[in-house]
C-alpha positions as CSV (number, residue, x, y, z in Angstrom):
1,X,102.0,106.5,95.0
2,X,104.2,105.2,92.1
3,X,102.1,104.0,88.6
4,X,102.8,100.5,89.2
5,X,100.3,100.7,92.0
6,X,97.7,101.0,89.2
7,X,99.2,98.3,86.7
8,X,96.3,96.6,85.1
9,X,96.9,94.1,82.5
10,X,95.9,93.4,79.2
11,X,93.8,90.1,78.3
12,X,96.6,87.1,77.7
13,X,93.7,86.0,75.0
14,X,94.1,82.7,77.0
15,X,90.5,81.5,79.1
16,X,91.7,82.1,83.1
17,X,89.8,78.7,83.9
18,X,90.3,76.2,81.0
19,X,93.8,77.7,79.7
20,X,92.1,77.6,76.0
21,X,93.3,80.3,73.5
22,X,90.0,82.9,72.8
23,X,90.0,83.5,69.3
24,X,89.1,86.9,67.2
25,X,85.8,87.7,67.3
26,X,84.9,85.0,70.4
27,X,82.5,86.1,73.0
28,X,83.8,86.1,76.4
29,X,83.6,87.3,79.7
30,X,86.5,89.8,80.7
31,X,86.7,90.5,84.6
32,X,88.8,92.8,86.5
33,X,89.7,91.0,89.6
34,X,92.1,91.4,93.1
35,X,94.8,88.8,92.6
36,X,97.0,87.1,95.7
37,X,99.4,90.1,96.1
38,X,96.3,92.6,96.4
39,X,97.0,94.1,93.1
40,X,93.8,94.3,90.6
41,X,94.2,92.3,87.3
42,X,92.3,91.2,84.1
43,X,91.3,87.5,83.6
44,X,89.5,86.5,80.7
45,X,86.7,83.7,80.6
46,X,85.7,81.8,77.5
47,X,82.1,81.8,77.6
48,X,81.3,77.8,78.1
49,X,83.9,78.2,81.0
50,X,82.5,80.8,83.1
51,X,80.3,80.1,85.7
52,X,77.9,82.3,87.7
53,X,77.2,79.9,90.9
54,X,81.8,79.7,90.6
55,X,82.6,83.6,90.5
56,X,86.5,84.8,91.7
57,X,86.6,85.1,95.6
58,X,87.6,88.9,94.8
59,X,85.6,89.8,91.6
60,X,85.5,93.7,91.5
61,X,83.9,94.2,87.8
62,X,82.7,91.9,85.0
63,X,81.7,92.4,81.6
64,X,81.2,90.8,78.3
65,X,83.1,91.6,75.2
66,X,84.6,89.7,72.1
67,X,88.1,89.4,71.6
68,X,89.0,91.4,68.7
69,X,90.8,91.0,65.2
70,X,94.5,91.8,66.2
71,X,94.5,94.4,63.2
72,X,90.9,95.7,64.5
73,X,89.9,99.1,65.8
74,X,89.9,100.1,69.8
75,X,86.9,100.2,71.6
76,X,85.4,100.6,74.5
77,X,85.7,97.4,76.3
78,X,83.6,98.4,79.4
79,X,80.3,99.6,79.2
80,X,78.8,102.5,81.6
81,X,76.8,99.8,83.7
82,X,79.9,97.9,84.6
83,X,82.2,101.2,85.6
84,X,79.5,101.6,87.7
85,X,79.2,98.4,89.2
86,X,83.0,98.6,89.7
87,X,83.0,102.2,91.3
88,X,80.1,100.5,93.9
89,X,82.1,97.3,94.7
90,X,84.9,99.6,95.7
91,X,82.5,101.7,98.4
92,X,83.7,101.2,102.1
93,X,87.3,100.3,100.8
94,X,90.0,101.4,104.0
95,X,92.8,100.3,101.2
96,X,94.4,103.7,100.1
97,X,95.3,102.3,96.6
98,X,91.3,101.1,96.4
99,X,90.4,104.7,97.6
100,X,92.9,106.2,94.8
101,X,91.3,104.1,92.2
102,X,87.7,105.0,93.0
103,X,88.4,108.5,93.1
104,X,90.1,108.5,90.1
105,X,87.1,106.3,88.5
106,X,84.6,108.9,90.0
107,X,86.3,111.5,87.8
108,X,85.5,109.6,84.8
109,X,82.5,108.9,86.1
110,X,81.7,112.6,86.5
111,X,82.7,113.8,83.2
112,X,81.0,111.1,81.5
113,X,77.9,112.9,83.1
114,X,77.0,109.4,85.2
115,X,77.6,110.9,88.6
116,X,76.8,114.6,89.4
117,X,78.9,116.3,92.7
118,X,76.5,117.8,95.4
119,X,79.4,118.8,97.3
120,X,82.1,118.4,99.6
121,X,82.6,117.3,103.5
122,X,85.4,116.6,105.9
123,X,86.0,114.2,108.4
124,X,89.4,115.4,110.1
125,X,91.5,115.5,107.9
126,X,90.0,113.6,105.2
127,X,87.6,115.7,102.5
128,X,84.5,113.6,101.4
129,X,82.8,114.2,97.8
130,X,79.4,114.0,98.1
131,X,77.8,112.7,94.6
132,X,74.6,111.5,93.0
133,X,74.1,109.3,90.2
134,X,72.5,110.5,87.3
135,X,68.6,111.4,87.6
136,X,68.6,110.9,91.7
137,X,69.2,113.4,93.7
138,X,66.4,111.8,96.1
139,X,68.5,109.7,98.1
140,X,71.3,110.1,100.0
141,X,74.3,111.4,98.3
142,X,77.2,108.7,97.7
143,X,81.1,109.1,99.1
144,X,83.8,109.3,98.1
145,X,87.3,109.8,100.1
146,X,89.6,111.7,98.2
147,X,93.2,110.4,98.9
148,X,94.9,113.7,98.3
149,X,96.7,112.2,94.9
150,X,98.7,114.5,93.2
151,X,98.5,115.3,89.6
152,X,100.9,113.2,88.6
153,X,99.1,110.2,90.2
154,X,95.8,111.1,88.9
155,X,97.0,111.2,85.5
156,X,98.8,107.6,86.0
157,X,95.3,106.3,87.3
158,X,93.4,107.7,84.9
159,X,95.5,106.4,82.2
160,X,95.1,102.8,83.8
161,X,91.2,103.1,83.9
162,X,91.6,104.2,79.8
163,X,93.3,100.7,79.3
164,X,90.7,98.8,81.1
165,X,88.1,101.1,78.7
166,X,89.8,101.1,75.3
167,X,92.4,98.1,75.9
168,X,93.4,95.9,73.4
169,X,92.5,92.3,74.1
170,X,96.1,92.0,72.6
């Protein structure tokens, strides 16, 4: 699996519906989405363009953020609530890359103390992680397939996921 598999890009500052140029410090909606070639990509929304009844066919996460001063500080553009809502769209994916990514995001998950590992399983020749999510260990435990990446590939993932979570708008 070569990096490129993970290639997520930075906001264009330009609204993915209207075309208009988001300025510093403008509210807008930032979504990470699967493009025509299957790849996963950022679009950015201005606010008065986005629509919740007219969502992406292939929406995977959403958030809001501002655009920041080009000079400004990094931070986090994706709150613990959307990681999570992105690490549950990907549930059930068959796509290896989709696997790799939400194995890689259940890492971060993990050591950011949101997911807890109960253990492990296998199905063949595919181990299973078996997780909870932080304060419920009630229900059933949640899976996750992990693709075998090497470390190489886990440390080109997780460096994707980092720009998705401290990005630049730039």
């Amino acid at each position: 699996m070569a990096i490129d598999d993970y290639s997520v890009s930075r906001s264009t500052r330009v609204c993915g519906k209207s075309g208009r140029v988001l300025e510093p410090q403008e509210l807008c909606v930032a979504t990470l989405q699967e493009n025509d070639e299957g790849e996963l990509e950022r679009v950015d929304y201005a606010i008065e363009a986005w629509s919740e009844d007219d969502r992406p066919q292939r929406l995977m996460g959403i958030w809001r953020t501002k655009v920041p001063e080009a000079s400004g500080p990094r931070r986090t553009l994706v709150d613990d609530e959307a990681l999570l809502d992105i690490f549950t769209r990907l549930d059930g994916e068959t796509n290896r890359d989709r696997q790799a990514f939400r194995y890689v995001l259940a890492l971060v998950l993990l050591r950011k103390r949101l997911l807890r590992f109960h253990g492990r399983r296998r199905d063949g020749d595919t181990e299973i992680w078996l997780m909870h999510p932080r304060g419920d260990s009630e229900s059933p435990p949640l899976e996750v397939i992990d693709p075998a990446l090497g470390e190489d590939d886990i440390v080109a993932v997780h460096e994707q996921l980092g720009e998705i979570l401290h990005g630049e708008l730039a």
